[in-house]
N, C-alpha and C positions, 0 to 999 in steps of 0.2 A: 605714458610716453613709449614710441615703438621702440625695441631697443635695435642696437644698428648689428646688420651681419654683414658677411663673407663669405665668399665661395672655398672649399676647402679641396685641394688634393693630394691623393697618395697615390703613386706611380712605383710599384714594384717590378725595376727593370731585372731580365732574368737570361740565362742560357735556355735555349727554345724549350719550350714545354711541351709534352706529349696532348694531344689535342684533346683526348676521350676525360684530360684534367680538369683542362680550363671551364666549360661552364657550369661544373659541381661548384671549383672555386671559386668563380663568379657570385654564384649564390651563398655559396659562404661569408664573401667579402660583405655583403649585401646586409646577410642577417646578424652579423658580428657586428657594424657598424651602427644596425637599428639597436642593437640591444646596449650597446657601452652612450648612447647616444641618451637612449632612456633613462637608464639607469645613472646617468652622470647629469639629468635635467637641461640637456643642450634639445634647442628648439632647432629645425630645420623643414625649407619646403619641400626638396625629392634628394633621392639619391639615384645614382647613375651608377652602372659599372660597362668598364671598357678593357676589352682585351685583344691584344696579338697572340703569335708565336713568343713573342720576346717582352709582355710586358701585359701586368694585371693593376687595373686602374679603379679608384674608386674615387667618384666625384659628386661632391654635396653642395647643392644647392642655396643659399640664404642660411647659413648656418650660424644660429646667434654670437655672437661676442662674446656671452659668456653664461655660468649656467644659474638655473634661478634659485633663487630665494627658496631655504630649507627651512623649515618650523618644525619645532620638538617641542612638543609640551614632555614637564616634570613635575611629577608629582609631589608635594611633602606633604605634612602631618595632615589625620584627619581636622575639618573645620571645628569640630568638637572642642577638639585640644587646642584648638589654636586662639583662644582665647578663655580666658580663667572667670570666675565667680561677679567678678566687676565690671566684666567687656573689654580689659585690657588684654594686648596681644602676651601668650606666653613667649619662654623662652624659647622653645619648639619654633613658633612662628617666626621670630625675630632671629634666629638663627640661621634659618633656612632662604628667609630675605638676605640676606646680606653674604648667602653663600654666593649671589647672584646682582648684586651690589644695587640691587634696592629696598623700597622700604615695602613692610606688611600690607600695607593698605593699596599695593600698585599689584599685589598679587592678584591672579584669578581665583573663583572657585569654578569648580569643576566634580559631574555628577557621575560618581562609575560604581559598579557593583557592589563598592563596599562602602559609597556613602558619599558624602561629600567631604570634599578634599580640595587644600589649596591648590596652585599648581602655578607656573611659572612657565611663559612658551619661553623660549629659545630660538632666536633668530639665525639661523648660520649664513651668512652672505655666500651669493655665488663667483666662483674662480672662476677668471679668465680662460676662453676657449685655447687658445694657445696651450694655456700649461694643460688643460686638461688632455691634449692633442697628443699631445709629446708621449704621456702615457699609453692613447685609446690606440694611436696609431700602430705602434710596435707590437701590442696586446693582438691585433688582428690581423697583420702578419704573422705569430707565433703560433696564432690559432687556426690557422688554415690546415684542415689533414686534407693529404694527397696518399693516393695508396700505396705508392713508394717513394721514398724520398733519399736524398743524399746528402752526406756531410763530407766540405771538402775547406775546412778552413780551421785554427786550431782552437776558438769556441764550441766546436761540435753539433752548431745550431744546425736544422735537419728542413728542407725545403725540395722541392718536385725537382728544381734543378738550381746551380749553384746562382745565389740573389749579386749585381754585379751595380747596379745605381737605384738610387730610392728618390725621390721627388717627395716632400711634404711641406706644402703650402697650408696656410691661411691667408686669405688677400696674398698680401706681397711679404710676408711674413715665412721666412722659413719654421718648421718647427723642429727642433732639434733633437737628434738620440741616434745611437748608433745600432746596425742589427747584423750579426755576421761578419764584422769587421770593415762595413759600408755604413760612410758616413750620411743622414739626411741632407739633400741639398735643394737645388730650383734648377738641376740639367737632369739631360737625358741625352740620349744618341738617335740618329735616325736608323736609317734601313743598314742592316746588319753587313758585313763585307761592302758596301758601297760609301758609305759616310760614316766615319768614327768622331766627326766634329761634334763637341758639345751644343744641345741644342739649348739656348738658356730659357726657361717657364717662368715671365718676371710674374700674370695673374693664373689661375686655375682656367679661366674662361678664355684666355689665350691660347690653351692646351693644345686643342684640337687642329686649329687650323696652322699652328708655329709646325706642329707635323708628319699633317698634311705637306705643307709647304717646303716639305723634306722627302717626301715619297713616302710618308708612312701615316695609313687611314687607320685611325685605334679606334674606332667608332667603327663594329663588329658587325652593326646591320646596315651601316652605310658600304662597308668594305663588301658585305655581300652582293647586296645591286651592284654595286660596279663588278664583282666578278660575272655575275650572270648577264651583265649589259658587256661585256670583255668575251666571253664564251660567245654569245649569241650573233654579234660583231663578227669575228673568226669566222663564222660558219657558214656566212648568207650567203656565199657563192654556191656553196655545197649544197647545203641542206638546211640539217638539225642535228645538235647532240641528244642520245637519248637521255632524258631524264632520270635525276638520281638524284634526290633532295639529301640523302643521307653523304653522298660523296660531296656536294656543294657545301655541307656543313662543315664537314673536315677539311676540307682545301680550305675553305677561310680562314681557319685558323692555322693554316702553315704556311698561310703565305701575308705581309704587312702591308701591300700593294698588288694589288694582282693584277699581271696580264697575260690573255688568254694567247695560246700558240698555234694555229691549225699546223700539225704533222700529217704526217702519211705512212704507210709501210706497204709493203710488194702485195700484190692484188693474189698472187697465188694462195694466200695464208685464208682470203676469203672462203675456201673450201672446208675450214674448220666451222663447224658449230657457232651459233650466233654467241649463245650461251657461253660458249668456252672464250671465246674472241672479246668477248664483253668483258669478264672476268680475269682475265689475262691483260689485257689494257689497262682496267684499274689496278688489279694489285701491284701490277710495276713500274710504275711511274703517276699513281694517282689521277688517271686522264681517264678521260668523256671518250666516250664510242660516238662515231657519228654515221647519220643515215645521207643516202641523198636526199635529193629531191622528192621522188617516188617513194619514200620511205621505206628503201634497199639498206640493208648496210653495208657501210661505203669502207674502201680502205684508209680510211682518216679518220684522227683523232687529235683531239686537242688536250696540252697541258697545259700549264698554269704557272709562270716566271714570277716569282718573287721579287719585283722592282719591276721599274720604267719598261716601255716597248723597244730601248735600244737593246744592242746587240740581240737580237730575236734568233736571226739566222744561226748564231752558232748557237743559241738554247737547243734549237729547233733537229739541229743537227745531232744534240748530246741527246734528247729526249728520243728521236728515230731510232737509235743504235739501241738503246736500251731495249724499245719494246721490239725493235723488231729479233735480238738476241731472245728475249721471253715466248715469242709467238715462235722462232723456229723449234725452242724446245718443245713449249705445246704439241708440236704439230709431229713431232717426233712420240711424242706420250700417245696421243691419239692414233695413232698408225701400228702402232705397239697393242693396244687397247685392243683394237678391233683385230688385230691376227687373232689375240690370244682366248677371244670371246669371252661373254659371260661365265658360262656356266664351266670355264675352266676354272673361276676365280673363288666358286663357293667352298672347295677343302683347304683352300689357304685362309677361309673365316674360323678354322680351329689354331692358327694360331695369332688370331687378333682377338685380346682380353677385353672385356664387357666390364668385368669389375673383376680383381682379384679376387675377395671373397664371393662371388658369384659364379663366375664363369666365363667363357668363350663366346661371341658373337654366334657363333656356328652354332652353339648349347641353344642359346636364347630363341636362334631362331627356328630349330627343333621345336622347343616349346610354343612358338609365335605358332607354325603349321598345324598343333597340336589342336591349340588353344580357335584360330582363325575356323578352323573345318566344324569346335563345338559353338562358336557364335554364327556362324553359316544354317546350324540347325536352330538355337534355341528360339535367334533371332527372326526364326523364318525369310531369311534373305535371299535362300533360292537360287544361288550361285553356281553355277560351274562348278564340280569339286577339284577336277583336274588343273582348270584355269587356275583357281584361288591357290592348290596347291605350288604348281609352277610359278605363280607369282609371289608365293613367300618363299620358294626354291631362290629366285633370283633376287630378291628386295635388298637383301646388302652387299649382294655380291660387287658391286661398283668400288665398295669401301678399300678394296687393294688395288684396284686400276692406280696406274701411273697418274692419268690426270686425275684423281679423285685424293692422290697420296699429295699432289703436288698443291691440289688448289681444293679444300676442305669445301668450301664453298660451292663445289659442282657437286656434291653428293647427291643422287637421286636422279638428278639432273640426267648424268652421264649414264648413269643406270637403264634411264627410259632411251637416249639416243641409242647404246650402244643393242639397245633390245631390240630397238626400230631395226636396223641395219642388221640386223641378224634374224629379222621375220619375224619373233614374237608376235603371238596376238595382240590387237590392239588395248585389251584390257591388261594382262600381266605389263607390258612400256608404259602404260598409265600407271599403273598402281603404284613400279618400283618409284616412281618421283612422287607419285601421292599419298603416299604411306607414313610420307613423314609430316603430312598437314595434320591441323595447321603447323606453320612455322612459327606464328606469335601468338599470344591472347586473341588477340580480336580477329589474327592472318581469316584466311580463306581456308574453308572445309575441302576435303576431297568430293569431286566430283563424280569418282570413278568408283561404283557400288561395290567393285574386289578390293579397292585400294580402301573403300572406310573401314570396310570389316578387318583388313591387314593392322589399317592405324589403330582401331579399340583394342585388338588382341594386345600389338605389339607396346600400345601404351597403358595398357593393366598387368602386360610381365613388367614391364619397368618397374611402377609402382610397386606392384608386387615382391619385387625383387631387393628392391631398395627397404620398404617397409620393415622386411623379412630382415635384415641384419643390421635393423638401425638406424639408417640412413634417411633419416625423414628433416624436411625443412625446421629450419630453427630461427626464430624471431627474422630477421631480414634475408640470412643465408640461405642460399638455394640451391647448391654446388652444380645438383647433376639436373638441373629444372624442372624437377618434379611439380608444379604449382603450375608450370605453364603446361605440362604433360596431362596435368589433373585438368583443369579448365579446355584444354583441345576434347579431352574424353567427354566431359559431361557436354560441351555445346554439340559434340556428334550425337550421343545417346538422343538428347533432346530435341534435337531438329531433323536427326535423321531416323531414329528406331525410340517414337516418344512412349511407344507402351514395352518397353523391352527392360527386365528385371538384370540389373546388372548384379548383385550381389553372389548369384547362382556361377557367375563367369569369373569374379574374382576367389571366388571357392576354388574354383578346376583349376585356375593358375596359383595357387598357392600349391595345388594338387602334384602339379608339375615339374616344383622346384628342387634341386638336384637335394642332396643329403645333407650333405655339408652347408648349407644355407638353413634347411630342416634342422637341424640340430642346435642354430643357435637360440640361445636365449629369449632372442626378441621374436622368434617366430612365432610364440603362442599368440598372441593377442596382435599378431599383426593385421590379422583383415579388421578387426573392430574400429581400430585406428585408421587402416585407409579409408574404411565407409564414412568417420568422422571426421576425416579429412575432406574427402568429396563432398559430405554438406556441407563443412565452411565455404569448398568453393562456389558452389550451385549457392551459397548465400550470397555470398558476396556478389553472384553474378546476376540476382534478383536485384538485391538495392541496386545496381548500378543502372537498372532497369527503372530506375524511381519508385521502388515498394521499399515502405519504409518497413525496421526492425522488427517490428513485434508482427505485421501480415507476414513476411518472410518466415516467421519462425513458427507458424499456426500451421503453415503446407510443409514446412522442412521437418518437425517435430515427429511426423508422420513418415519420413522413408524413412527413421531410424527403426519401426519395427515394420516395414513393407518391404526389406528386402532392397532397397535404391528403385523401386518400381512408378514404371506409370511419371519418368520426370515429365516426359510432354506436354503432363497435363498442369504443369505448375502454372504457368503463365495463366491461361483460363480461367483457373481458381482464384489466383491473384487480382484477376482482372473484376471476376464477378465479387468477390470481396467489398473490391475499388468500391463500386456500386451500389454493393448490400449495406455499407456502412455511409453511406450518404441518407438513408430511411430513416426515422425519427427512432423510432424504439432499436435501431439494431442496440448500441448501446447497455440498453436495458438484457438484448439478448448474452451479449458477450457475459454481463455480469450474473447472470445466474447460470449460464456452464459454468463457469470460476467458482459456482459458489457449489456445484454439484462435483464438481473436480477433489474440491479441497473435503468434501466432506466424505468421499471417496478414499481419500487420502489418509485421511483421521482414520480410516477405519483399518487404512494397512498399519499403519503405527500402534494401533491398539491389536494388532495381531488378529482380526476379525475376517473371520470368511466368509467370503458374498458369493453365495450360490448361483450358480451359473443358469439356473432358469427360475424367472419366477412362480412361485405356488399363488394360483388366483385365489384359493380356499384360501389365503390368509391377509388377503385384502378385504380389511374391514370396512374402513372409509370410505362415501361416496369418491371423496377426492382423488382417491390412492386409482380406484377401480374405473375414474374416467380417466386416468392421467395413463393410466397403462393399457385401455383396450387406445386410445389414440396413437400412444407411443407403435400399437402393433401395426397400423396401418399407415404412418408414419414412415418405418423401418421399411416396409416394401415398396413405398414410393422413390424413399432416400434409396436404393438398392438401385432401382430403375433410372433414377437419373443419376446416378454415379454412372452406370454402364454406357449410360449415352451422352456424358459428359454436357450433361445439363444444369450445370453447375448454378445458378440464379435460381431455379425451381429449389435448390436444397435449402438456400440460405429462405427462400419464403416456408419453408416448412419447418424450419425453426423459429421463424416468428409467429408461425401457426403454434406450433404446441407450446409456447410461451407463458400464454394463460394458463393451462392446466398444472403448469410445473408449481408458477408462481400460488395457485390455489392449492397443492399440495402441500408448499410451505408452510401454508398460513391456517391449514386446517388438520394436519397432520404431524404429530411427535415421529421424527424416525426414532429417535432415540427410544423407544419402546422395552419396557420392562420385561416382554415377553422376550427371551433371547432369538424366536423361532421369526417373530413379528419383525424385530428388527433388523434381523438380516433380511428380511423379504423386501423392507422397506430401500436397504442398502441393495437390493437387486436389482428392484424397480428405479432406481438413479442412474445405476451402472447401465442398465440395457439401453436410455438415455444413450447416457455416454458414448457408449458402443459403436449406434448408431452411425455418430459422428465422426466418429475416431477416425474413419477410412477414406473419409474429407478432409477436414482442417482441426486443427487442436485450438476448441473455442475459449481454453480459460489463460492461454498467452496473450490475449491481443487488449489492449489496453483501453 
């Protein structure tokens, strides 16, 4: 029998909530609901979440009536005892029946470890979803973290912002409980200052459209289209707004209705920087920069009214005054800016602090010029030295400008205009904005050959720096984004200088670092740690690559003692691996490295020393004395395609000398009573080994 459901909702109305909250708590609601959902044996077909500015919705689908049927088996007395010398039931058995009000003979038996044993299932019926509701409901409200919260009522309950109506249906079923001193009901309100009328929810499936039919779209990717069908609308006379998926996110959720406003402001201001004008428009009033027609940018911009297209003109009017107040300060920063130039700006980086226990931006970037002039050499990059100098002269100097104090977000940016405008080369105005790529994980590399060499230096003193006093990433925290500094390093080294030994460059910046940072405790062992840090990341950025764990760890195993050298060539190896183990015996090969590895191993544990070059005079065995003149010509082939990164030829020359290894096994004792014998034997493996070692580490891979 199917059994019958309901659509269930919970509507947590609220004082607006900061936007960057709502889709962590979305997914909260989400996986709180799955789990009390499971765990309580309640069936349902999907779940939904819906959010405003003003209100976090969870809405379930066919959700059973009630939850199923629980079985407990119990065990009593072994079967043994449970009947006496005649076949009749003991007292044991007959006690044990009737804790459970039936007879011996309706008992089960039942086989577990310790034998068989009567047992008795337990039926527990399942509770109506209602009462179960009343519970899950409240539980997943309470469980919602937000990273700050407030308490404003005399419970002290703690929530992103003060909870003001709660909506908890089943069907037509309210469910009852109180949270915060707000009672469950079947109302809600519409769009916030325009309608305080109760709006009544008699089903969950009504939800939607009863507040729609209010001005307010709680359905967060329908609300989206209609914003960018509302923006795009606005614009057709004009042009186009430029694109900004990241501001389209955020406007959606600060507005419950959206319509879009074309503005304008005085064409004068058009003489600022697109850059600055872009960035200035949004941060002050959350609005779209718009282009013309010709894809100019135009002196218009469009904002976003929270409710109906009435009264637009006076939105329209509040939103103009706004930005056109933030573009005249602009424009006053920028006028300022250029009097005072650059390179007036770089003695006032001594007194902008980089980290208290470290130092001054000004220190750092002393070191940066230091450090940029010895990766200019190691790296053979062949630079300018003048140029590279002058562009680490200027790289932060932007960071005290007026529009760079006002609007964090031009940093670099203003750097490279105001260098323009003041003649720099056109490599030093590249570099100062490309010094800080990328900007994300995956951003964009620097293009500009002075501007990479400025980002490796300046992102291995960071590391460096941080490393040196402790400051290293901890389980999810990342304060100062070391992880995304380490992954911008390694995709540079790798794509742009793939045979360049980093290890030698985080030595001289460690070289660099002032006293006081030298002196502390964590500086002994801090480069070991950032090199083992940079393999996590270059790990992680293979798998994401589709190589799975154990190939990743056969090429990474290997920059632990090369120095961080030669990343470029990861991928290739990775690649010809891909390949080499698609062959019928590779397999076969993997496992006897593993077994030459571990017997290697045995022999540092037994304290045993394997002399560093074989004695032929004490190769007795045919097996021994084919397996090692092969191994010699072997070793100089592997030599030669290492150099020319012929990486498939090395893996066949391991499955060439395969045979020989496997007939040394089987014809020869290493373990040799001769103590002279068997180290030669432990030599003739290791030079194997060796071989290999400066390819892939063959006894990881599975």
């Amino acid at each position: 029998m199917t059994q019958q459901t309901n659509d269930a909702l919970l509507e947590i109305g609220t004082e607006e909530i900061p936007y960057s909250y709502i889709e962590p708590a979305l997914k909260q609601i989400r996986e709180l609901s799955e789990k009390y959902f499971k765990n309580y044996g309640l069936d349902f077909l999907s779940i939904k979440t819906y959010a405003t500015p003003r209100r976090l919705v969870l809405y379930v689908n066919k959700l059973s009536s009630k939850s199923k049927d629980a079985q407990e088996e119990l065990l009593g007395p072994a079967l043994k005892a449970a009947k006496d010398a005649n076949g009749l039931w003991t007292q044991a058995a007959v006690g044990f029946a009737q804790k459970f009000g039936v007879n011996p003979e309706q008992l089960l038996v039942k086989n577990t470890d310790k034998g068989e044993r009567l047992c008795f299932v337990k039926t527990a019926k399942g509770e109506k979803t209602e009462k179960l509701l009343s519970f899950i409901f409240p539980e997943i409200i309470k469980n919602i973290y937000f990273p700050k919260t407030m308490v404003w009522e005399e419970s002290g309950f703690k929530f992103a912002r003060p909870v003001r109506n709660i909506i908890a249906l089943y069907g037509g079923k309210i469910i009852k409980f109180t949270i915060a001193g707000v009672k469950s009901s079947n109302w809600t309100i519409g769009l916030h200052a325009v309608d305080k009328n109760k709006i009544i929810i008699d089903l969950p499936q009504n939800y939607l459209v009863k507040l729609k039919n209010k001005s307010v779209i709680a359905d967060q990717d329908e609300r989206k289209t209609a914003l960018k069908a509302s923006i795009d609308e606005s614009v057709k006379s004009i042009g186009s707004v430029i694109e900004d998926d990241g501001l389209v996110d955020e406007v959606n959720y600060l507005a419950e209705y959206p319509s879009a406003v074309l503005c304008g402001f005085d064409a004068k201001y058009l003489e600022l920087p697109f850059e600055a004008l872009t960035v200035c428009i949004k941060k002050s009033q959350k609005c779209f920069a718009v282009l013309d027609k010709n894809g100019t940018f135009s002196n218009h911009f469009v904002d976003v009214k929270n409710g109906t297209s009435q009264y637009l003109e006076i939105a329209r009017e509040g939103y103009e005054k706004v930005v056109s107040a933030r573009l005249s300060d602009a424009e006053f920063f920028y006028k300022n800016d250029l009097k005072k130039g650059l390179e007036g700006n770089v003695e006032k980086l001594k007194g902008v602090v980089f980290h208290k226990d470290i130092g001054t931006v000004y220190e750092k970037n002393e070191r940066v010029k230091i450090l940029a002039s010895f990766i200019n050499e190691v790296f053979s990059a062949n630079l300018n030295a003048a140029i590279l100098e002058r562009a680490v002269l200027l790289s932060k100097a932007d960071l005290v400008s007026e529009m760079v104090f006002e609007y964090g977000e031009l940093q670099g940016i203003m750097g490279r205009i105001y260098a323009q405008k003041a003649g720099e080369p056109t490599d030093v105005s590249q570099a100062i904005e490309q010094h800080y790529y990328p900007l994300s994980a995956g951003g964009k590399l620097p293009q500009n050959q002075t501007a990479l060499v400025i980002s490796i230096a300046d992102k291995i003193d960071t590391l460096a720096a941080n490393f040196a006093i402790g400051l290293e990433p901890s389980g999810s925290a990342d304060p100062y984004g070391l992880r995304r500094a380490a992954i911008g390093l390694v995709r540079m080294i790798v794509e742009k200088f793939p045979s360049a030994e980093i290890s030698g460059v985080i030595e001289k910046s460690f070289s660099l670092m002032p006293d006081k940072v030298k002196s502390n405790p964590k500086f002994a062992q801090a480069q070991q740690r950032i090199e083992t840090f940079l393999i996590q990341r270059i790990e992680s950025l293979l798998e994401l690559q589709g190589f799975v764990s154990d190939e990743v760890k056969s090429v990474t195993d290997i920059l632990k003692v090369s120095g961080l050298k030669n990343l470029g060539n990861l991928f290739p190896k990775l690649a010809a691996l891909k390949n080499a183990k698609t062959k019928g015996d590779f397999a076969q090969v993997a496992m006897v490295f593993k077994r030459i590895n571990n017997i290697i191993s045995q022999a540092g544990r037994q304290n045993i020393i394997i002399p560093a070059q074989v004695s032929q005079d004490l190769l007795l065995e045919d097996a021994e004395k084919t397996l090692y003149s092969l191994t010699q010509s072997v070793k100089t082939d592997v030599d030669k395609y290492l150099s020319s990164n012929e990486y498939p030829l090395i893996f066949d020359k391991a499955l060439e000398i395969k045979p020989a290894i496997d007939s040394f096994f089987e014809k020869v004792m290493v373990m040799d009573k001769d103590e002279n014998i068997k180290k030669n034997r432990f030599a003739v493996l290791n030079s194997i080994k060796n071989i290999f070692d400066a390819f892939i580490d063959f006894s990881v891979l599975q």
